[in-house]
N, C-alpha and C positions, 0 to 999 in steps of 0.2 A: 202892426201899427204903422211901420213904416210905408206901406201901400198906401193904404188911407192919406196920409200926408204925399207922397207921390201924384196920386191917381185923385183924390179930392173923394173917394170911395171906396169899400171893402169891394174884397172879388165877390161877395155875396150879393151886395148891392147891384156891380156892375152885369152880374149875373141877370139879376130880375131886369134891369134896365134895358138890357138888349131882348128879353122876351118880350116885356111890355112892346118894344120897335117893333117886333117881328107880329107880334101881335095885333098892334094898330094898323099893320100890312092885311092881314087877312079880315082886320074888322070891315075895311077898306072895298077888298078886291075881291071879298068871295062872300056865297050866301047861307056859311054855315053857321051853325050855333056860335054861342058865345062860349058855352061847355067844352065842344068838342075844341074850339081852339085854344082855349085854357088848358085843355090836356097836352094839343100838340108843342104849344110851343114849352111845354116842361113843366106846368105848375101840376100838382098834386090834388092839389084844392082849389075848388071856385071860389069860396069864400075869399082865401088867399089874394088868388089873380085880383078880384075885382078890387080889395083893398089895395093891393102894391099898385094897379093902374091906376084906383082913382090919387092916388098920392105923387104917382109920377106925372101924367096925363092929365089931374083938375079937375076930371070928370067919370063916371062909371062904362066901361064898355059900350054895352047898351048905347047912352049917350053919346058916346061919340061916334059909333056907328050910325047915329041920326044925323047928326051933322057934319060926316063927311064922307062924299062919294068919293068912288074910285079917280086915283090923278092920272090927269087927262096929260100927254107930253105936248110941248107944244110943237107946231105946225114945224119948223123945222130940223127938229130931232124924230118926227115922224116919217119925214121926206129920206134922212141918213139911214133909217132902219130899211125903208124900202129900197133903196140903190143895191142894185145887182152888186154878189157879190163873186170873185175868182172861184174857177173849181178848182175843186180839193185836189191836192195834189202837183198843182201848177201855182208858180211864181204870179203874182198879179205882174202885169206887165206896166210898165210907166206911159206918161204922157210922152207924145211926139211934139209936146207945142213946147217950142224954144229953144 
Protein backbone atom coordinates (compact mmCIF):
# COMPACT_ATOMS: atom_id res chain seq x y z
CA UNK A 1 0.00 0.00 0.00
CA UNK A 2 2.63 2.19 0.67
CA UNK A 3 3.89 2.08 -2.97
CA UNK A 4 0.76 2.95 -4.37
CA UNK A 5 0.64 6.14 -2.20
CA UNK A 6 4.60 6.71 -3.08
CA UNK A 7 4.41 5.86 -6.88
CA UNK A 8 0.59 7.07 -7.42
CA UNK A 9 0.49 3.14 -8.71
CA UNK A 10 0.94 -0.72 -7.87
CA UNK A 11 4.20 -2.24 -9.33
CA UNK A 12 1.49 -4.22 -11.16
CA UNK A 13 0.11 -1.26 -12.77
CA UNK A 14 3.46 0.20 -13.32
CA UNK A 15 4.29 -2.96 -14.87
CA UNK A 16 1.52 -3.03 -17.58
CA UNK A 17 2.36 0.87 -18.04
CA UNK A 18 5.65 0.40 -19.30
CA UNK A 19 4.55 -2.50 -21.64
CA UNK A 20 1.74 -0.56 -23.13
CA UNK A 21 5.15 2.28 -23.76
CA UNK A 22 7.06 -0.41 -25.17
CA UNK A 23 4.33 -1.33 -27.06
CA UNK A 24 2.97 1.78 -28.59
CA UNK A 25 6.97 1.83 -29.85
CA UNK A 26 6.53 -1.25 -32.04
CA UNK A 27 2.78 -0.26 -32.97
CA UNK A 28 4.77 2.76 -34.28
CA UNK A 29 8.00 1.54 -35.79
CA UNK A 30 7.51 -1.89 -37.02
CA UNK A 31 4.98 -3.94 -39.35
CA UNK A 32 4.31 -6.77 -37.10
CA UNK A 33 1.08 -8.03 -35.75
CA UNK A 34 -0.63 -6.74 -32.96
CA UNK A 35 -0.46 -10.46 -31.44
CA UNK A 36 2.79 -11.08 -31.81
CA UNK A 37 3.83 -7.83 -30.01
CA UNK A 38 1.30 -8.37 -27.18
CA UNK A 39 3.39 -11.52 -26.54
CA UNK A 40 6.67 -9.66 -26.87
CA UNK A 41 6.33 -7.00 -24.74
CA UNK A 42 5.09 -9.70 -21.75
CA UNK A 43 1.25 -9.95 -21.97
CA UNK A 44 0.00 -13.52 -21.86
CA UNK A 45 -3.26 -12.63 -23.29
CA UNK A 46 -4.53 -10.37 -26.33
CA UNK A 47 -7.59 -9.97 -24.71
CA UNK A 48 -5.71 -8.59 -21.83
CA UNK A 49 -3.15 -6.28 -23.87
CA UNK A 50 -5.86 -4.72 -25.87
CA UNK A 51 -7.95 -3.92 -22.56
CA UNK A 52 -4.97 -2.55 -20.34
CA UNK A 53 -4.03 -0.31 -23.76
CA UNK A 54 -7.24 0.66 -24.46
CA UNK A 55 -7.53 2.12 -20.77
CA UNK A 56 -4.00 3.44 -20.68
CA UNK A 57 -3.65 4.81 -24.31
CA UNK A 58 -7.96 5.85 -24.92
CA UNK A 59 -7.88 3.81 -27.73
CA UNK A 60 -7.37 0.01 -29.06
CA UNK A 61 -3.90 -0.98 -30.65
CA UNK A 62 -5.19 -1.37 -33.95
CA UNK A 63 -6.40 2.30 -33.54
CA UNK A 64 -3.61 3.73 -32.72
CA UNK A 65 -1.46 2.14 -35.08
CA UNK A 66 -3.83 3.93 -37.70
CA UNK A 67 -3.03 7.09 -36.50
CA UNK A 68 0.23 7.20 -35.77
CA UNK A 69 3.39 6.70 -38.03
CA UNK A 70 6.73 6.23 -36.99
CA UNK A 71 8.57 9.57 -35.16
CA UNK A 72 10.29 11.39 -37.41
CA UNK A 73 13.70 13.21 -35.23
CA UNK A 74 13.90 16.43 -36.29
CA UNK A 75 16.37 18.00 -38.75
CA UNK A 76 18.79 18.63 -36.12
CA UNK A 77 19.11 15.72 -33.85
CA UNK A 78 19.39 13.94 -37.26
CA UNK A 79 22.44 15.97 -38.32
CA UNK A 80 24.14 14.98 -34.41
CA UNK A 81 23.51 11.21 -35.15
CA UNK A 82 25.36 11.71 -38.51
CA UNK A 83 28.66 13.55 -37.32
CA UNK A 84 31.59 11.23 -37.39
CA UNK A 85 32.39 9.74 -34.73
CA UNK A 86 36.27 8.98 -32.77
CA UNK A 87 37.64 5.52 -33.29
CA UNK A 88 37.38 3.08 -30.84
CA UNK A 89 39.90 3.03 -28.76
CA UNK A 90 41.43 6.58 -29.15
CA UNK A 91 40.69 9.72 -26.97
CA UNK A 92 38.38 12.21 -29.20
CA UNK A 93 40.71 14.93 -29.55
CA UNK A 94 39.46 18.69 -28.64
CA UNK A 95 39.05 21.78 -30.60
CA UNK A 96 42.19 23.95 -31.43
CA UNK A 97 39.83 27.16 -31.74
CA UNK A 98 40.77 29.35 -28.65
Amino acid sequence: MALIVIFGESPHRYLQRRRVERSMFLLRESERTVTDICCDVGFSSLGTFSRTFREIVGQTPSAYREGHGPIVAPHCVQLAAMRPRSSAGRPAQGSTFG
